[in-house]
VOGU-3710 file (C-alpha; in Angstrom, 3 decimals, decimal comma):
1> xxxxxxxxxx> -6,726/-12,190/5,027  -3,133/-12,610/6,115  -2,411/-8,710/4,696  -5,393/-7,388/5,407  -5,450/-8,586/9,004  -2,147/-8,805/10,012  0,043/-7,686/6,939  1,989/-10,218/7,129  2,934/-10,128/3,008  4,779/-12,957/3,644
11> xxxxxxxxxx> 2,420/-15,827/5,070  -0,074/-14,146/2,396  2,695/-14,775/-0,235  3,263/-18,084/0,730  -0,972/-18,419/0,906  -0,756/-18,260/-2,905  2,468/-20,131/-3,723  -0,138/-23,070/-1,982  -3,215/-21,918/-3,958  -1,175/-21,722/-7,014
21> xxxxxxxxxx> -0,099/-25,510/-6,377  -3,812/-26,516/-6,338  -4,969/-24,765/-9,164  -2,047/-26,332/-10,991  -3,391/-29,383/-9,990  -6,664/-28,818/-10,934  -5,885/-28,027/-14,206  -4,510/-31,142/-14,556  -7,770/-32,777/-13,817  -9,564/-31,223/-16,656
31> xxxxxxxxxx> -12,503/-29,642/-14,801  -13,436/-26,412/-14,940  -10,708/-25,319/-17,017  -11,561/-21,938/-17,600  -12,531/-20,749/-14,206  -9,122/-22,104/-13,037  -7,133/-20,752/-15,499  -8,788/-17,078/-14,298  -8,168/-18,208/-10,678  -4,322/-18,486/-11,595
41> xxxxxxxxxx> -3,849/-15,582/-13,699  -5,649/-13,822/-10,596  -2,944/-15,556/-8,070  -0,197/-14,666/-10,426  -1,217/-10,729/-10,842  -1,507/-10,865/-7,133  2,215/-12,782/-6,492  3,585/-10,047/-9,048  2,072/-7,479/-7,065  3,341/-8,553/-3,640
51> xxxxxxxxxx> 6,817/-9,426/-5,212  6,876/-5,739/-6,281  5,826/-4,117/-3,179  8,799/-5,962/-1,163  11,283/-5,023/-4,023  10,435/-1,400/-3,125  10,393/-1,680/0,610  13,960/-3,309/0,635  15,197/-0,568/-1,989  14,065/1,862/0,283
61> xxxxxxxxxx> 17,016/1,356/2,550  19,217/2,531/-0,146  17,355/4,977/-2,027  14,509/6,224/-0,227  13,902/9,193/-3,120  13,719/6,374/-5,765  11,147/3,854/-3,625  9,365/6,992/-2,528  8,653/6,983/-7,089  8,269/3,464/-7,392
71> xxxxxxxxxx> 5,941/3,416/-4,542  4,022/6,903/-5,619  3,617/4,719/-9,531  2,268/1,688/-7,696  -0,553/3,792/-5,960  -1,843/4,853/-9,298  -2,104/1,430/-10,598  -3,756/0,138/-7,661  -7,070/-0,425/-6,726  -9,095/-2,143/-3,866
81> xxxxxxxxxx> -9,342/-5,590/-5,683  -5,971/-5,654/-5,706  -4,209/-7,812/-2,886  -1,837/-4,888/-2,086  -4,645/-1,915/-1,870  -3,777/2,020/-1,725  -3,700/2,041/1,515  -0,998/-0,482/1,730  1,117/1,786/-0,182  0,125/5,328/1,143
91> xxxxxxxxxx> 0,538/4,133/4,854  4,330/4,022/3,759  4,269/7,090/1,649  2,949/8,821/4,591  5,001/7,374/7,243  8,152/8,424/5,557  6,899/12,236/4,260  6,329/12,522/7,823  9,216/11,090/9,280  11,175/13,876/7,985
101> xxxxxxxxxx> 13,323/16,003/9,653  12,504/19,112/6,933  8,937/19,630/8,454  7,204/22,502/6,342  7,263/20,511/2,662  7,202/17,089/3,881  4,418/17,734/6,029  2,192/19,040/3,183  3,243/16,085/1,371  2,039/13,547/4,016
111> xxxxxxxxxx> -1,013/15,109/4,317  -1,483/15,384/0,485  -1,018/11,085/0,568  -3,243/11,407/3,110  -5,899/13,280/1,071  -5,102/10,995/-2,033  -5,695/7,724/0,189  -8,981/8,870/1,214  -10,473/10,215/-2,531  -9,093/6,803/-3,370
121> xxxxxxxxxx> -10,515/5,177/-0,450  -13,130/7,238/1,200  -15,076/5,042/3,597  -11,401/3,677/4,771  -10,202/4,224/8,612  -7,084/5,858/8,328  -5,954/4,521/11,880  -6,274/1,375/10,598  -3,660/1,746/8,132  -1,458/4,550/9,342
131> xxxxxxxxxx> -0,092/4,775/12,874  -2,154/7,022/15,086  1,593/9,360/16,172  1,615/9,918/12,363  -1,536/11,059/11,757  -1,554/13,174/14,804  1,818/14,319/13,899  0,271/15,141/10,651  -3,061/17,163/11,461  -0,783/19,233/14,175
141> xxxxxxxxxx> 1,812/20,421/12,073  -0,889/20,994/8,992  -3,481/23,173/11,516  -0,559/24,659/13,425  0,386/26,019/9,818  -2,953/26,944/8,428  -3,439/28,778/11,379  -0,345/30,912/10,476  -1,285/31,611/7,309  -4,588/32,995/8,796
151> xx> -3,334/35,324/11,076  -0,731/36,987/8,418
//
């Protein structure tokens, strides 16, 4: 909920350190045993995952190119069950394609992302995820160019 609704990775990260602890102590108890040890393989994957998306964000300071790859790999992998979804990941992807200065290929990139978010995602709303300037930044630049290419 804490991503989802606020993405705040960080209060959701700490969300699991404290479900981890309880599952820990279940286990402990004896109960249910198997259905806890899913629960904290599940908690794990999901720690890993958030660990890895703020590794990338904090490299991207000082090597966008190589978190732009690490980030483009981690959208393949990930799916809606996961606790950081594509459009976690493509909302960045976007953002910086189209927070280039070098318009023409950037542009086409961002909107590609865009495209892959939503065959990935298709009933998602992209202005929940991805700043409204961007998009519209986005769709202006990609019909302002389309429409070029028609009248040549």
């Amino acid at each position: 909920m804490e991503i989802e609704n606020y993405n705040d990775f960080e209060k959701a990260a700490d969300a699991l350190e404290h479900a981890q602890r309880s599952v820990s102590r279940g286990l402990e108890g004896g109960t249910n045993v198997i259905i806890l040890q899913e629960m904290q393989e599940k908690i794990r994957r999901f720690q890993n995952q958030i660990k890895k998306f703020d590794k990338i964000k904090s490299n991207y300071a000082s090597d966008p190119a190589d978190a732009v790859r690490q980030l483009q790999n981690f959208a393949e992998e990930a799916t809606e069950a996961d606790i950081i979804r594509p459009s976690h990941i493509f909302a960045l992807l976007i953002a910086h394609h189209a927070g280039k200065q070098n318009w023409s290929p950037v542009s086409d990139e961002a909107y590609r992302c865009i495209l892959q978010l939503q065959k990935q995602q298709p009933k998602l709303d992209l202005t929940i995820v991805v700043d409204a300037e961007i998009l519209n930044r986005v769709y202006t630049f990609i019909s302002f160019s389309y429409s070029l290419v028609s009248y040549m």
